[in-house]
N, CA, C and O atoms as CSV, one atom per row, in Angstrom:
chain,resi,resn,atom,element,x,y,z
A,1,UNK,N,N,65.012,-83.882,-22.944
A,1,UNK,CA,C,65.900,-85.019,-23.043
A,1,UNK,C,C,66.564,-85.311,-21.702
A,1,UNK,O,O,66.802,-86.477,-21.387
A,2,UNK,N,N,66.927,-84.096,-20.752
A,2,UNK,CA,C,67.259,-84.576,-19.792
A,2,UNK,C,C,66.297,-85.339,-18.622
A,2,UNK,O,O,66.862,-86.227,-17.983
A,3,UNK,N,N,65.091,-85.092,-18.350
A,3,UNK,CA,C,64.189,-85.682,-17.972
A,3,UNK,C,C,64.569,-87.690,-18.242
A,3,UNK,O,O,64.725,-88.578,-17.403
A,4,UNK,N,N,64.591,-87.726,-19.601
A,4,UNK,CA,C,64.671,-89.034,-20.485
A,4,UNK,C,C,66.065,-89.432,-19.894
A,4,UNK,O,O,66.276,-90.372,-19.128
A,5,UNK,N,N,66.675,-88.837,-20.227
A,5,UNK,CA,C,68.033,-89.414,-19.583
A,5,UNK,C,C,68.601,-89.531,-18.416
A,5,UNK,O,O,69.754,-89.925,-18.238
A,6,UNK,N,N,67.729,-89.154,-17.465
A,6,UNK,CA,C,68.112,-89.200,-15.932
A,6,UNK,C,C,67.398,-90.916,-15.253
A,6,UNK,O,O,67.450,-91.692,-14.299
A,7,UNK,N,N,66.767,-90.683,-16.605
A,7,UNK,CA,C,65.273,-91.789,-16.063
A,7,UNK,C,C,66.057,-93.518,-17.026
A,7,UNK,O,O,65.301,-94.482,-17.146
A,8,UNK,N,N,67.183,-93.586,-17.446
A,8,UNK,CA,C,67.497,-94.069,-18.093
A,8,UNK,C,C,68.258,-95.345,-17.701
A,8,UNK,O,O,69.447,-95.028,-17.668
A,9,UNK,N,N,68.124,-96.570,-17.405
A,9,UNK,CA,C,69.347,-97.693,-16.900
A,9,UNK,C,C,69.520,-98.613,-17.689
A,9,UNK,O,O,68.636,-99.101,-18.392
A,10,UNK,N,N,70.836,-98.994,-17.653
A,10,UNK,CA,C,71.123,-99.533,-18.877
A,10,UNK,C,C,70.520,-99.927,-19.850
A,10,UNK,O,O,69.891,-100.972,-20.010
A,11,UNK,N,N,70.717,-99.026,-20.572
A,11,UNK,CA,C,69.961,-98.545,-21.863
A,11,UNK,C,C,68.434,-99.175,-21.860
A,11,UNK,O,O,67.993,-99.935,-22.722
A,12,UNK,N,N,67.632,-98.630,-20.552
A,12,UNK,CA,C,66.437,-99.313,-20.493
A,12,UNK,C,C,65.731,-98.315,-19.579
A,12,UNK,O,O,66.043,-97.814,-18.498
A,13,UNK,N,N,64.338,-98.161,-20.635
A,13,UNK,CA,C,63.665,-97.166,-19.686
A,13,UNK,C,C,62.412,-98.147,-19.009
A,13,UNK,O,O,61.737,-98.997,-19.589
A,14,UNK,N,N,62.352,-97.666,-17.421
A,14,UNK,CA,C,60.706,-98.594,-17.215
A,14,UNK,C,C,59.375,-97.784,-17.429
A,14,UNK,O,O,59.307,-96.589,-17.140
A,15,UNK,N,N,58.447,-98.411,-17.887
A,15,UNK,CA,C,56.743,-98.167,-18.343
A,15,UNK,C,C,56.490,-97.088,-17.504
A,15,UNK,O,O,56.215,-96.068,-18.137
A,16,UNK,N,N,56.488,-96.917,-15.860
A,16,UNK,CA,C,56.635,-96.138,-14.906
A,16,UNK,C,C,57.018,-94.740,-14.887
A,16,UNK,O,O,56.345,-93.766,-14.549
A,17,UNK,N,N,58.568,-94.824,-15.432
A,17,UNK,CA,C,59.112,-93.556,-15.700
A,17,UNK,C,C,58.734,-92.853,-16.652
A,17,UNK,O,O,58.517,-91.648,-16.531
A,18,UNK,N,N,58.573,-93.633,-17.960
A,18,UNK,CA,C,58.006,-92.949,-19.490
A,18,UNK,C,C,56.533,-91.898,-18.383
A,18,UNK,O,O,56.632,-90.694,-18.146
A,19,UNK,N,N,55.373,-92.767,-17.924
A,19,UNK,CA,C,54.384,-92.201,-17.634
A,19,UNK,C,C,54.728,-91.315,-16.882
A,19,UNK,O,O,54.049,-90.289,-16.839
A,20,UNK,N,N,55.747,-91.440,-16.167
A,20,UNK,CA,C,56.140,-90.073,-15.021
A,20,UNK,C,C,56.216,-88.754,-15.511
A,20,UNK,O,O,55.611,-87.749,-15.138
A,21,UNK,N,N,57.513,-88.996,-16.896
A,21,UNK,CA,C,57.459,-87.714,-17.410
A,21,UNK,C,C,56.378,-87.563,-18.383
A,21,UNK,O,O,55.970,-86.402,-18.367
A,22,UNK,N,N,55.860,-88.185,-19.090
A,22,UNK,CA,C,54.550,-87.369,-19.204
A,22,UNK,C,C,53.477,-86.467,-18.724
A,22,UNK,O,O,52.914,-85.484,-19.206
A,23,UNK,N,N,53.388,-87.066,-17.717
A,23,UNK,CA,C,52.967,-86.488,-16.471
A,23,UNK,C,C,53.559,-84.973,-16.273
A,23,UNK,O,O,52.921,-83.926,-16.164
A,24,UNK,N,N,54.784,-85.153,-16.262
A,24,UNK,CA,C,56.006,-84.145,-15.241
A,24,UNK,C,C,55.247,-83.148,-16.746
A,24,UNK,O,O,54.481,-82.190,-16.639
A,25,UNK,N,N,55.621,-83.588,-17.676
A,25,UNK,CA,C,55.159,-82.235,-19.075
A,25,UNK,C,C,53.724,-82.071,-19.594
A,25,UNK,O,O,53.267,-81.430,-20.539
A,26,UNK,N,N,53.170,-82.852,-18.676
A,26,UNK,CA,C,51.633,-82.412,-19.134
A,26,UNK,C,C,51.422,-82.557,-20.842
A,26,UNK,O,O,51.203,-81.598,-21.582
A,27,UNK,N,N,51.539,-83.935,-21.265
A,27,UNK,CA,C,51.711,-84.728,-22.603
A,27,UNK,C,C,51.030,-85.897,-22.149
A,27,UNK,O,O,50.953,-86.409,-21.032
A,28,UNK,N,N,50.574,-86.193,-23.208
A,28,UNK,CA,C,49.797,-87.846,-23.537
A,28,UNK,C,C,51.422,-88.969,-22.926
A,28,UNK,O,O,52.582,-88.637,-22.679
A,29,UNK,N,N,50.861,-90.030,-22.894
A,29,UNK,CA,C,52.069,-91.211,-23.129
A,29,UNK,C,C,52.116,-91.310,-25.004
A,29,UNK,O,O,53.151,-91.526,-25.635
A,30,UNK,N,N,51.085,-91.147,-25.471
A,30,UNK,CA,C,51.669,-91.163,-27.064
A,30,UNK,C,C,52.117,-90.205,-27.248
A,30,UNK,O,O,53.203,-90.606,-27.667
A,31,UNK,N,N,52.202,-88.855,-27.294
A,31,UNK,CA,C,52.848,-87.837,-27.675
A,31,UNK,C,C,54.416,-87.923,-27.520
A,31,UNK,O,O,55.257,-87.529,-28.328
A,32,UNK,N,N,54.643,-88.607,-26.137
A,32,UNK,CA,C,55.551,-88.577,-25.228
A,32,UNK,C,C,56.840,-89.779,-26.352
A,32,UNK,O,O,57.901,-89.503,-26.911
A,33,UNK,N,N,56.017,-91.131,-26.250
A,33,UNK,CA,C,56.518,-91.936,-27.112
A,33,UNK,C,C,56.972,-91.162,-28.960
A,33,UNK,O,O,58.075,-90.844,-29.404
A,34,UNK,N,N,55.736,-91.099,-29.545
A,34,UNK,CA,C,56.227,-90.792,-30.645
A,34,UNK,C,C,57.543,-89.746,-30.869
A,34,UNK,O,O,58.471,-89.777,-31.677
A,35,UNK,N,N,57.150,-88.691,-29.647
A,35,UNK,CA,C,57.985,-87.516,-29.822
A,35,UNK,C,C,59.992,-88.262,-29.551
A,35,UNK,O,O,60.992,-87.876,-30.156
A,36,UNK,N,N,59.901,-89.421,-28.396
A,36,UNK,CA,C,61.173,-89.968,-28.482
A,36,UNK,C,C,61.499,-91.073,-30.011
A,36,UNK,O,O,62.657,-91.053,-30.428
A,37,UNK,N,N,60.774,-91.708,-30.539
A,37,UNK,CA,C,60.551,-92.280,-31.479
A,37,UNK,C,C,61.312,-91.364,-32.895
A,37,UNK,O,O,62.209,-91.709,-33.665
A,38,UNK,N,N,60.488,-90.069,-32.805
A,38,UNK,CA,C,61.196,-88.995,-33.915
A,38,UNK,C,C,62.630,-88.652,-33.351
A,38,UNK,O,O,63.538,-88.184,-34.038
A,39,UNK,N,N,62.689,-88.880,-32.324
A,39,UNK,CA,C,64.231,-88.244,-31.892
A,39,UNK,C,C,65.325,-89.244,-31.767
A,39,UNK,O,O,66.464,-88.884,-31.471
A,40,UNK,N,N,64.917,-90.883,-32.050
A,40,UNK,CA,C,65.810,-91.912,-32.147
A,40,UNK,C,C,65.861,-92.352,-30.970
A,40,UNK,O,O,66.829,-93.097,-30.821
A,41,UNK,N,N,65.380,-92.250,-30.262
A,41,UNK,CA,C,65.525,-92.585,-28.326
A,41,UNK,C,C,64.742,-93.689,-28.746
A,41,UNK,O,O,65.373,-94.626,-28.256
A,42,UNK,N,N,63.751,-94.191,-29.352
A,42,UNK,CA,C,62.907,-95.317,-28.899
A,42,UNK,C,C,62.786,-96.193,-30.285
A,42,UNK,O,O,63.199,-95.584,-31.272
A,43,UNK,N,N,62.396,-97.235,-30.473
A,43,UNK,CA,C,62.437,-98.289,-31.111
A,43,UNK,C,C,60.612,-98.273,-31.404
A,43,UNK,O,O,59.742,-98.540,-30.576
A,44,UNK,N,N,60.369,-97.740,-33.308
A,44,UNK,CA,C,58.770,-97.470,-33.351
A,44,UNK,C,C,58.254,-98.388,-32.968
A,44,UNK,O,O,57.459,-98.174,-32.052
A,45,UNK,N,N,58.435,-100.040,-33.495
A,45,UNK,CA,C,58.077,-101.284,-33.297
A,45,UNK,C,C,58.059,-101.354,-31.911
A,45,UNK,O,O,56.988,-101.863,-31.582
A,46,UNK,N,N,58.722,-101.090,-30.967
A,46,UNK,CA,C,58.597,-101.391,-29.624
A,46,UNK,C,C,57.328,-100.322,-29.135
A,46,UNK,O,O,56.336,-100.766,-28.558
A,47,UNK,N,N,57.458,-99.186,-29.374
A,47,UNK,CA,C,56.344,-98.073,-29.567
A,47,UNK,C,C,54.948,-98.356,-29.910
A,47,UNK,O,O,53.994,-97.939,-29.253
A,48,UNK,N,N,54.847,-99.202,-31.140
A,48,UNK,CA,C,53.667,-99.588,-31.506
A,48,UNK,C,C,53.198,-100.687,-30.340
A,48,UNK,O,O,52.123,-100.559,-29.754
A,49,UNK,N,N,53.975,-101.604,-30.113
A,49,UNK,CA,C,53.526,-102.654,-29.080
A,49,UNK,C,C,53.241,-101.798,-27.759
A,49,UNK,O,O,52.201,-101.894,-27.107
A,50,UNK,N,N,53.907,-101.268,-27.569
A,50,UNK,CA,C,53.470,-100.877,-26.163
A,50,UNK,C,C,52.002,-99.875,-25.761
A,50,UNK,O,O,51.327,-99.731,-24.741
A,51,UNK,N,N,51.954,-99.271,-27.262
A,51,UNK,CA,C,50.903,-98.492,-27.509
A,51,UNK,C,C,49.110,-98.950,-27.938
A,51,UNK,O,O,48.009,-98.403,-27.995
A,52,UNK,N,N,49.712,-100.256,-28.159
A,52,UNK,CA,C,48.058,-100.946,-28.673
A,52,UNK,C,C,47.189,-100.913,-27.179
A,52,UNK,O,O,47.572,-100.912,-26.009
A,53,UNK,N,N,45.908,-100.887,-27.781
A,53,UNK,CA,C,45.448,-100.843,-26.473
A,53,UNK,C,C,44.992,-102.285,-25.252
A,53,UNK,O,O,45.034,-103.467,-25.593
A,54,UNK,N,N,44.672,-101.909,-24.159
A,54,UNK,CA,C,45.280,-102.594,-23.050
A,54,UNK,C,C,46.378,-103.076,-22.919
A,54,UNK,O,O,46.547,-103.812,-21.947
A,55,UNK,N,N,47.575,-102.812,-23.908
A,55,UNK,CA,C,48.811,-103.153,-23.382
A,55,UNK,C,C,49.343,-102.599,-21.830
A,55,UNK,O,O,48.739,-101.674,-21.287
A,56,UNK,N,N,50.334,-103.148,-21.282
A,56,UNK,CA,C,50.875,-102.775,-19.755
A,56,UNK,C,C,50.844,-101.143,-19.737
A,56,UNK,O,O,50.402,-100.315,-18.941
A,57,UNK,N,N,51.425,-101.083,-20.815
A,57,UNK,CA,C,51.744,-99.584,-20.352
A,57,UNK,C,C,50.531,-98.661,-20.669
A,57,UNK,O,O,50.648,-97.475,-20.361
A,58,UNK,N,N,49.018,-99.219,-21.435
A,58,UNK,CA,C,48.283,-98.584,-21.453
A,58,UNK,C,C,47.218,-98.883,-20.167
A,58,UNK,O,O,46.102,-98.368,-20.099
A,59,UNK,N,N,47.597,-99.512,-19.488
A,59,UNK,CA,C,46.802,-100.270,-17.975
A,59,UNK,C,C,47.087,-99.388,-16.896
A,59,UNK,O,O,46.407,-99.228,-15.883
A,60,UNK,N,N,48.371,-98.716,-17.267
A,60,UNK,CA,C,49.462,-98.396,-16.137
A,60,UNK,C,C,49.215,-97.336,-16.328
A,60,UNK,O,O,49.196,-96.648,-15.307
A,61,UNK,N,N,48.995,-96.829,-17.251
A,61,UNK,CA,C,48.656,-95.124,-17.436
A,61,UNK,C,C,47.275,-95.102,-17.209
A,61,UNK,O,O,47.108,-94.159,-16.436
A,62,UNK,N,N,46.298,-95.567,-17.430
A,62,UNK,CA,C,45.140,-95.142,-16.747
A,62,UNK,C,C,44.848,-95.553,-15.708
A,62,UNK,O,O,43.660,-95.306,-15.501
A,63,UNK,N,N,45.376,-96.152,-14.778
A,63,UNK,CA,C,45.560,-96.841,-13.407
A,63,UNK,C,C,45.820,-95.625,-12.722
A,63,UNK,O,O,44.933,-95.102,-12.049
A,64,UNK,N,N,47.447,-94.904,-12.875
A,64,UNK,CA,C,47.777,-93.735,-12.783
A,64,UNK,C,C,47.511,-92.653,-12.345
A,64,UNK,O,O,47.812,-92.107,-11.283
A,65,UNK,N,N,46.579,-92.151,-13.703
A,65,UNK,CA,C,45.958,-90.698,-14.171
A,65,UNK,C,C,44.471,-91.483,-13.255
A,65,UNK,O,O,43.808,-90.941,-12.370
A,66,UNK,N,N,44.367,-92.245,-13.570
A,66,UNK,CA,C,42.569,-92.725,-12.801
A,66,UNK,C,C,42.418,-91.687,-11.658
A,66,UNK,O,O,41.586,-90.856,-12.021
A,67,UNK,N,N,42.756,-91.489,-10.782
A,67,UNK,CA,C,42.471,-90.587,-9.854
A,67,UNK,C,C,42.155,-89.186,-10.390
A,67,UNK,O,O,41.255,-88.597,-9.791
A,68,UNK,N,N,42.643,-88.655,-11.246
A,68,UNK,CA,C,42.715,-87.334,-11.655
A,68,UNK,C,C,41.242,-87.386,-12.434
A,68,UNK,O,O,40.278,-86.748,-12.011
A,69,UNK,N,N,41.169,-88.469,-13.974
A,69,UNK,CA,C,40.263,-88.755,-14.282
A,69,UNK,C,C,38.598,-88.934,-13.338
A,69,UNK,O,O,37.528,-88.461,-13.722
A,70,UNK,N,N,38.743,-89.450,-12.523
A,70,UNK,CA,C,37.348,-90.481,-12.216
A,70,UNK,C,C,37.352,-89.285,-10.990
A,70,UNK,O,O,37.388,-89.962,-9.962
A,71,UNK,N,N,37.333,-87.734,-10.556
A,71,UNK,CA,C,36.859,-86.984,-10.180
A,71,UNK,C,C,37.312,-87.372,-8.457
A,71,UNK,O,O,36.898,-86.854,-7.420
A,72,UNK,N,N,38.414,-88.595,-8.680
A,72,UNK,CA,C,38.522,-88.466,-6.915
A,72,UNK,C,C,39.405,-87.536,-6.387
A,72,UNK,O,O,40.573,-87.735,-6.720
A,73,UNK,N,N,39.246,-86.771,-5.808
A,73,UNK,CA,C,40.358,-85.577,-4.998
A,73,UNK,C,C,40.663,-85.507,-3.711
A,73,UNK,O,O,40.407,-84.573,-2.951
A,74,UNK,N,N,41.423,-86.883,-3.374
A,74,UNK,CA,C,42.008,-86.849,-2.534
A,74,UNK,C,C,42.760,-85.818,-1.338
A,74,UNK,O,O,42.753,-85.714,-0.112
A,75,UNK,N,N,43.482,-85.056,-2.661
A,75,UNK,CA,C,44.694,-84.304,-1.714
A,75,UNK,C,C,46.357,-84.550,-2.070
A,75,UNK,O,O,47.364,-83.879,-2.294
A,76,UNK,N,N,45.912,-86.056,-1.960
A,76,UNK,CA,C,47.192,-86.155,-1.892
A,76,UNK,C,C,48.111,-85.876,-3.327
A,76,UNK,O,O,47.590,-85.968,-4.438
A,77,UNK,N,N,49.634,-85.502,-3.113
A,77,UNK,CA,C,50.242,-85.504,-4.758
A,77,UNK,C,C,50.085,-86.233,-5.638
A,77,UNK,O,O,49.326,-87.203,-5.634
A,78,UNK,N,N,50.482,-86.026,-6.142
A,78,UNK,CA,C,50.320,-86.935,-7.396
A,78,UNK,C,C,51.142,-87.648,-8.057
A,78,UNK,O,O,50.877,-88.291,-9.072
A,79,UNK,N,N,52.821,-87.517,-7.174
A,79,UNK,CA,C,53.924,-88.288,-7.565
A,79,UNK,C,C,53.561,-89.792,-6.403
A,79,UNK,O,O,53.866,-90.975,-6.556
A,80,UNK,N,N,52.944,-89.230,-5.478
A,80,UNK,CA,C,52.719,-90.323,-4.184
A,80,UNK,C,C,51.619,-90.970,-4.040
A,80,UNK,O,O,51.398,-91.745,-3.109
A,81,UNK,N,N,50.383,-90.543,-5.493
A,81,UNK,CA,C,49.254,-91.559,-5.839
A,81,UNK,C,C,49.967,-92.612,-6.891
A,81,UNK,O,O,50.087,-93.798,-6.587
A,82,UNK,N,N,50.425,-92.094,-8.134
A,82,UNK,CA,C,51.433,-92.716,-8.990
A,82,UNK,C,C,52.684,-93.866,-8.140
A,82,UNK,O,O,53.021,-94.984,-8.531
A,83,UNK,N,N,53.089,-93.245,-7.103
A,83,UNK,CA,C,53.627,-94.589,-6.655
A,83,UNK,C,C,53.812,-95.748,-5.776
A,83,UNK,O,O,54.703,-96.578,-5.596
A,84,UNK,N,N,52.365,-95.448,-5.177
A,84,UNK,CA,C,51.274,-96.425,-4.461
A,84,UNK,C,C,50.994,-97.102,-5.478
A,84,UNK,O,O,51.647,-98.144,-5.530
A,85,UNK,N,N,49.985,-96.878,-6.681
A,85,UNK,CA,C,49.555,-97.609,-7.792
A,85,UNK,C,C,50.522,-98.363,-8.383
A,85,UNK,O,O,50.122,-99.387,-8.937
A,86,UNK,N,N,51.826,-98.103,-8.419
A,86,UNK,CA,C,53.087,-98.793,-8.760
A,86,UNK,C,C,53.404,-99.437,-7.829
A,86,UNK,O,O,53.540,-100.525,-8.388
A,87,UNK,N,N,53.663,-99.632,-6.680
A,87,UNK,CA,C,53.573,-100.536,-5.465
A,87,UNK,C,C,52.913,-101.769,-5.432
A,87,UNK,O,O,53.335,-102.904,-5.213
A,88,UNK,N,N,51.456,-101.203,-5.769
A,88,UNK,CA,C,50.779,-102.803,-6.023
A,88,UNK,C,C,50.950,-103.392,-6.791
A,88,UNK,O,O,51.099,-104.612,-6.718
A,89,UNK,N,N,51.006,-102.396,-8.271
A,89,UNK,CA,C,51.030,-103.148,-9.382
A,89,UNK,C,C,52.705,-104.472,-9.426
A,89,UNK,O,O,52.737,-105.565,-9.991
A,90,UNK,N,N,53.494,-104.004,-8.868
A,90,UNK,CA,C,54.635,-104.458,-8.220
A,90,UNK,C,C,54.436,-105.775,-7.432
A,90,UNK,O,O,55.193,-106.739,-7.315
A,91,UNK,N,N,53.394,-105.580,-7.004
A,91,UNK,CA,C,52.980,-106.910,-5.615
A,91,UNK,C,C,53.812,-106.242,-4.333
A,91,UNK,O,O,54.264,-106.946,-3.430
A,92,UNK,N,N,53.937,-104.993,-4.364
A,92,UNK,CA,C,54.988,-104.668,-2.818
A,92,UNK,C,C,54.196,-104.364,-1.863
A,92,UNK,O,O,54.539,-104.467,-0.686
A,93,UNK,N,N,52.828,-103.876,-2.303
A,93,UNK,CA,C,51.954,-103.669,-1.503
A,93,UNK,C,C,51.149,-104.746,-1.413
A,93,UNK,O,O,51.528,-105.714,-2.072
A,94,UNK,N,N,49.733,-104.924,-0.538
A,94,UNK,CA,C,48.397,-105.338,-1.001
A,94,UNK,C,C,47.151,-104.358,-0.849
A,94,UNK,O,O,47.297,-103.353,-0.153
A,95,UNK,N,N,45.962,-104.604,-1.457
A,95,UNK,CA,C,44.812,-103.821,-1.733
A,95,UNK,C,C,44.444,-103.145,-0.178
A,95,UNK,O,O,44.025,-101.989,-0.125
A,96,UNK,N,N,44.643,-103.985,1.114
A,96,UNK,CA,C,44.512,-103.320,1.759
A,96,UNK,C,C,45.490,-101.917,2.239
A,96,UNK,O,O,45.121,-100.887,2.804
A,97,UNK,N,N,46.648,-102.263,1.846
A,97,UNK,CA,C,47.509,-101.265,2.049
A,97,UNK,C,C,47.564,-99.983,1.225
A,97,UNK,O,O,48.017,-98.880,1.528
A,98,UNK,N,N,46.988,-100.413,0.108
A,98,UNK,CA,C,46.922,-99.397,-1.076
A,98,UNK,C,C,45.673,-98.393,-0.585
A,98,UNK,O,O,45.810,-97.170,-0.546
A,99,UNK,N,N,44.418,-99.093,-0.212
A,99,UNK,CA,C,43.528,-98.016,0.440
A,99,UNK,C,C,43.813,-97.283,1.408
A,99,UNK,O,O,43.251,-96.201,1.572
A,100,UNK,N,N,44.867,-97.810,2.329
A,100,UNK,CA,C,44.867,-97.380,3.492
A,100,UNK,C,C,45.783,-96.233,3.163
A,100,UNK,O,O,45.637,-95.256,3.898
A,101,UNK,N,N,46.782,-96.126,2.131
A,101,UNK,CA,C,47.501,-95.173,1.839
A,101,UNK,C,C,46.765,-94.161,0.670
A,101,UNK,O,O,47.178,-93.021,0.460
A,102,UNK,N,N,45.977,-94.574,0.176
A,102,UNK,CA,C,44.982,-93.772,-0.727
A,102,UNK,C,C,44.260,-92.871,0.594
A,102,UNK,O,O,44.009,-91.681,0.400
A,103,UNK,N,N,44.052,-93.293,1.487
A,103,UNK,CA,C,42.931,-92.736,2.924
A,103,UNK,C,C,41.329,-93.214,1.738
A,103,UNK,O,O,40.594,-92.278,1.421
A,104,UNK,N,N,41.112,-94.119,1.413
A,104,UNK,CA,C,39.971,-94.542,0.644
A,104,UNK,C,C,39.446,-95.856,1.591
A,104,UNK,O,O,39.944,-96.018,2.706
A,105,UNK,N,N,38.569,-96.638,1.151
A,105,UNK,CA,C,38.064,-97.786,1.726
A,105,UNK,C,C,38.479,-98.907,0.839
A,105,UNK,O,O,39.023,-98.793,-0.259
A,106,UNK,N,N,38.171,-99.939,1.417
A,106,UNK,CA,C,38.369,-101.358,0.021
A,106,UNK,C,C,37.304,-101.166,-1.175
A,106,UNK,O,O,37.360,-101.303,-2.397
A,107,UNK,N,N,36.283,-100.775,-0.234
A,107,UNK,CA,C,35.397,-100.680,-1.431
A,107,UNK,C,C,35.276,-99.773,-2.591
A,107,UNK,O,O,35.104,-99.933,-3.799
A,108,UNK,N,N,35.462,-98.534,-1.620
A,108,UNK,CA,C,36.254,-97.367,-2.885
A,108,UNK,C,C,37.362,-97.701,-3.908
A,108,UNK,O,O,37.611,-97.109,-4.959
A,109,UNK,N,N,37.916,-98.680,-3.420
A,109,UNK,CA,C,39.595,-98.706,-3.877
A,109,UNK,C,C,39.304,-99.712,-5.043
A,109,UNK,O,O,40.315,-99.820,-5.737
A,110,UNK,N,N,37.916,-100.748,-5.649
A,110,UNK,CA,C,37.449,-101.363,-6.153
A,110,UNK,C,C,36.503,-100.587,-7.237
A,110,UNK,O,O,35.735,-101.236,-7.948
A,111,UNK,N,N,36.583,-99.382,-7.314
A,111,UNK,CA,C,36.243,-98.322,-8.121
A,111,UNK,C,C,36.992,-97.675,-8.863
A,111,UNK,O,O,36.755,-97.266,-10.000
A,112,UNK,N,N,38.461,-97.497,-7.885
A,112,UNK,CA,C,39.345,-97.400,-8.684
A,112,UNK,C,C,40.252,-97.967,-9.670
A,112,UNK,O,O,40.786,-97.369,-10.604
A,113,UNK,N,N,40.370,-99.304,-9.323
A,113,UNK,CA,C,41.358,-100.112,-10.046
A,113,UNK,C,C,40.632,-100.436,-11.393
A,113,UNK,O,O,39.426,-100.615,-11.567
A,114,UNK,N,N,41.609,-100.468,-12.270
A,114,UNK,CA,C,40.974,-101.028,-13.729
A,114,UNK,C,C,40.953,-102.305,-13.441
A,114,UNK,O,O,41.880,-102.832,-12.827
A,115,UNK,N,N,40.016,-102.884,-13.802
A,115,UNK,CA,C,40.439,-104.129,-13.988
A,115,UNK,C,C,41.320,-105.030,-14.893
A,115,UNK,O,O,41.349,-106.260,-14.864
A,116,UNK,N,N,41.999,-104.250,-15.661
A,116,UNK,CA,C,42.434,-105.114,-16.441
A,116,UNK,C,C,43.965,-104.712,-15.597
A,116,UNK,O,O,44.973,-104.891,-16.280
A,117,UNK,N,N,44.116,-104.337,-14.578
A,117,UNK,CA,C,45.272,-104.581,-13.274
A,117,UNK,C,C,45.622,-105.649,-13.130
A,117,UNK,O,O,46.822,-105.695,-12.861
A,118,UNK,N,N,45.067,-106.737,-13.184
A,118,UNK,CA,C,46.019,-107.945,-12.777
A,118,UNK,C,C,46.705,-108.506,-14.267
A,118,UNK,O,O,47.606,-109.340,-14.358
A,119,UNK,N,N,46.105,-107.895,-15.245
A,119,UNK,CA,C,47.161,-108.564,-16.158
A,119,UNK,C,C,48.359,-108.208,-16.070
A,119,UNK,O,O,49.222,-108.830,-16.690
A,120,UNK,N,N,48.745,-106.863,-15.086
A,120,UNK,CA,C,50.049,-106.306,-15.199
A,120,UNK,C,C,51.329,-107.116,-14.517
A,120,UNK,O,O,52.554,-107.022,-14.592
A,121,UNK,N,N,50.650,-107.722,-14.012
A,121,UNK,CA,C,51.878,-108.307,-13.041
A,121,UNK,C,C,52.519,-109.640,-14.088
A,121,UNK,O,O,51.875,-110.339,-14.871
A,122,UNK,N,N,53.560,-109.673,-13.870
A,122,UNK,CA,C,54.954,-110.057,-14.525
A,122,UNK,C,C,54.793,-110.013,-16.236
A,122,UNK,O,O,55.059,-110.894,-17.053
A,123,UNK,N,N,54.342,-108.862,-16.410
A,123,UNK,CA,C,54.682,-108.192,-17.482
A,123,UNK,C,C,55.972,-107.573,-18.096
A,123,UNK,O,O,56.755,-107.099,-17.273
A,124,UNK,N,N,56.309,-107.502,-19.372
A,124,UNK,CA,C,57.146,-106.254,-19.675
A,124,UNK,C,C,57.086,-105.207,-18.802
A,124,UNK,O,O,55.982,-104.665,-18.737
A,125,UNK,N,N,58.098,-104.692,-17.998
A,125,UNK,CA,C,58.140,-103.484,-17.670
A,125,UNK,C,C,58.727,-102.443,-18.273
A,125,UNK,O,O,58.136,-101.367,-18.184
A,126,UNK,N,N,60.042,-102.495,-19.042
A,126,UNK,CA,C,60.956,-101.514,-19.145
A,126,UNK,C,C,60.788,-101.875,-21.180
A,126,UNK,O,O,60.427,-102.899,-21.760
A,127,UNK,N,N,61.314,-100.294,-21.821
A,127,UNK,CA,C,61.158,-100.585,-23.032
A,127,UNK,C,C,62.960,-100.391,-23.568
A,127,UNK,O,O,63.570,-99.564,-22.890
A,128,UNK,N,N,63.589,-100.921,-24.431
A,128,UNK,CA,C,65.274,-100.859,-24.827
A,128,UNK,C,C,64.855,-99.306,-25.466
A,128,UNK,O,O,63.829,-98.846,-25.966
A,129,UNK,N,N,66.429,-98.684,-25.122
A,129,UNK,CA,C,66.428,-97.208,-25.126
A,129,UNK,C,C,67.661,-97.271,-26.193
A,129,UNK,O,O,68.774,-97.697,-25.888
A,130,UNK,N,N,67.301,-96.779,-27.503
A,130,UNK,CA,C,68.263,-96.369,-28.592
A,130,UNK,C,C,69.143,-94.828,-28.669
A,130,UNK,O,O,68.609,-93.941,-29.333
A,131,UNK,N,N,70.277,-94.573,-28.093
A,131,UNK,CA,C,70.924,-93.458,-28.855
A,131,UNK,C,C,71.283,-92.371,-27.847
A,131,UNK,O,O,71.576,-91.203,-28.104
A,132,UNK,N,N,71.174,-93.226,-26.124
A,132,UNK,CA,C,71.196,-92.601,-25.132
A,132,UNK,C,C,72.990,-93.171,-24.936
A,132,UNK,O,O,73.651,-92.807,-23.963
């Protein structure tokens, strides 16, 4: 819970952070959700939406984990692949900058991205946080 609650602004968690600590506990994003869901932290209905698939936050999590998945081994951490991929998805970066900080090529970096990446942008980001 403290994890959850550090990660918390007004009474609003972002898509980002949920996947972070999943991550941080080595848990699914559903495990992660339902398990706040049983504990009153999250709103199921908001849970279910966010959970169907290709929703943002299911784009964003395999965007993410993609590196770990798709056998590329960079090197680099894995809090600082996670927030490159959040960078673009952001628009703070562009594709060239994202390779260049991956140490990948454009063309590599076109292997990596899901495509269903550009639906993310001006999406829902953050989900309302109950009981924090």
């Amino acid at each position: 819970m403290s994890a959850f609650r550090s990660r918390v602004e007004e009474k609003k968690i972002a898509l980002e952070k949920l996947i972070e600590i999943a991550s941080e506990f080595d848990v699914s994003i559903d495990a992660l959700l339902w398990r706040l869901v049983n504990m009153g932290r999250l709103k199921k209905s908001a849970v279910q939406d966010d959970l169907r698939p290709n929703s943002r936050l299911r784009v964003l999590d395999r965007i993410s984990r993609g590196n770990r998945e798709s056998g590329h081994e960079s090197g680099l951490p894995e809090r600082f692949l996670r927030l490159c991929y959040t960078a673009y998805l952001k628009e703070r970066i562009g594709r060239s900058k994202l390779a260049e900080f991956l140490e990948i090529s454009l063309v590599d970096l076109a292997k990596h991205l899901d495509k269903d990446a550009e639906k993310l942008t001006g999406a829902e980001a953050e989900i309302a946080v109950t009981g924090c």
